[in-house]
C-alpha positions, 0 to 999 in steps of 0.5 A: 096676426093682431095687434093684441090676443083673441078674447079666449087667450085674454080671458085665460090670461087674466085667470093665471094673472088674478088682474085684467090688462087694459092694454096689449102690445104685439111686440117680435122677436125670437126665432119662432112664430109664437106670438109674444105680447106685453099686456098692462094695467095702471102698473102692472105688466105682464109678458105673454107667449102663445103658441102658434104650431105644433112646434111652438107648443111643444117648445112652449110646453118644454119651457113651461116646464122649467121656469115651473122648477127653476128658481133664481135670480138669473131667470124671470118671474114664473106667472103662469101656463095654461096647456090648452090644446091649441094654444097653450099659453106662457106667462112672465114678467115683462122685461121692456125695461132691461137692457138687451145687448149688444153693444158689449163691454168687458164688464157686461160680459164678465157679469153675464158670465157670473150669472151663468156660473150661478146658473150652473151651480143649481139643480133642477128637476129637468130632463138631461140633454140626451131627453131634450135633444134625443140627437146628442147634438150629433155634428161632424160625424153627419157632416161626413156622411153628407157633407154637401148640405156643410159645403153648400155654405160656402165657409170651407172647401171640400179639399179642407173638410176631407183633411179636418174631419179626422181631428174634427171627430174630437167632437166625441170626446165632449161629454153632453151629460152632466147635473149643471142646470144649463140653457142651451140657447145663450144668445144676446137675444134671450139675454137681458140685464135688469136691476137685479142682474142678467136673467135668461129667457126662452127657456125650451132647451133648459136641461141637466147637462154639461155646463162647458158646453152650455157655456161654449153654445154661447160663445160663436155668437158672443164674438159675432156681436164683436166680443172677444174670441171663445177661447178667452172665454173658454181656454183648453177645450178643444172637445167643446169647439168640436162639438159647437162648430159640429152642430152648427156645421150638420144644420146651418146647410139643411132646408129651412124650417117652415115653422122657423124660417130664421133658425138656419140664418143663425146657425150659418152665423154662428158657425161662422166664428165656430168653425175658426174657434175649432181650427185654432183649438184643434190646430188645424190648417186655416179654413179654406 
């Protein structure tokens, strides 16, 4: 693709934006293929997303949706969406300028963690998890019904699984329900910190959900990048490490997604410090 946008989506940019950018810069990230930019004009700056696929519209749709309805300091500036059928568009504030961890401090993490307490104590008027992930994150129970693609991974041996599934069925216990305004896709890369504090980006997954949960999606990733370890984070939730290490375990193994290469490194990557995080919570023999 381009350095910059076609001429429609420029055009029906700078409608939602009521200014024209000189510029446009193609700039990556995310997990997706949706084309990202950042377009500007004397001081102004915006932050544009394009679908790309079916996948990333309706993610994209999704997102719309909550930054539309989710006000506060954690989240970016709302500009505007325009729903076209083949390419629907996504506008925000441009956040080049913020500080996009790792590395991680003590003090970075404390005060993203505020920021995420923050966010968890608003409302909105989203779906709740079950609408958004119709699966209830289903892990360990699909993990044992086919474990060879969980095996394929090389991170446990099947003399283990056998042993663990039956504690590992805790899992159920962890409620996916709940009114917390939640993220569900807490990772450094959707993490920034501004002037005004951390804000949350990539906002697809946005729901009404349990917010120990939310918190707990977070942490595998967070101690990948050399923080410290779930627990510190999350003490006492032994249902919580059941169902992240879960979700990981029923999907990190399974076929890439054409439309999301890079989603299945990830999740292998996250499992990695989720499935020890479950072994020591639930006391279950080291991994092997």
């Amino acid at each position: 693709m381009s350095g910059e946008p076609s001429g429609s989506v420029r055009e029906r940019a700078a409608a939602l934006l009521g200014w024209t950018p000189r510029t446009w810069r193609r700039v990556h990230g995310g997990y997706t293929p949706a084309a990202r930019y950042v377009g500007s004009a004397g001081g102004e700056r915006c932050f544009l997303k394009v679908a790309t696929n079916a996948i990333t519209a309706d993610m994209l749709r999704r997102e719309a949706r909550a930054y539309a309805v989710v006000a506060g300091d954690f989240a970016p500036a709302f500009i505007g969406w325009d729903d076209d059928p083949d390419a629907p568009l996504l506008l925000i504030e441009d956040l080049s300028d913020a500080t996009w961890p790792p590395p991680w401090t003590p003090a970075l993490i404390d005060q993203v963690r505020a920021s995420i307490e923050a966010m968890h104590a608003c409302s909105a008027d989203l779906p709740t998890l079950a609408e958004v992930m119709p699966d209830g994150l289903l892990g360990w129970t699909v993990v044992a019904e086919d474990p060879w693609p969980f095996l394929s991974l090389a991170l446990a041996s099947r003399a283990w699984l056998d042993r663990a599934l039956p504690t590992l069925a805790a899992e159920a216990a962890c409620a996916v329900e709940g009114t917390a305004l939640t993220h569900f896709d807490l990772r450094s890369d959707n993490i920034c910190v501004t002037r005004s504090g951390p804000k949350f980006i990539d906002r697809a997954e946005a729901c009404q959900g349990n917010a120990a949960l939310d918190l707990g999606f977070w942490l595998p990733s967070l101690e990948l990048e050399r923080g410290p370890r779930p627990e510190v984070l999350l003490a006492g939730h032994a249902e919580v490490a059941a169902r992240v290490s879960g979700y990981f375990a029923a999907r990190a193994g399974l076929a890439i997604i054409p439309d999301a290469p890079r989603v299945r490194e990830i999740q292998r990557a996250q499992l990695a410090t989720a499935l020890p995080w479950a072994q020591r919570a639930l006391g279950l023999p080291p991994v092997a």
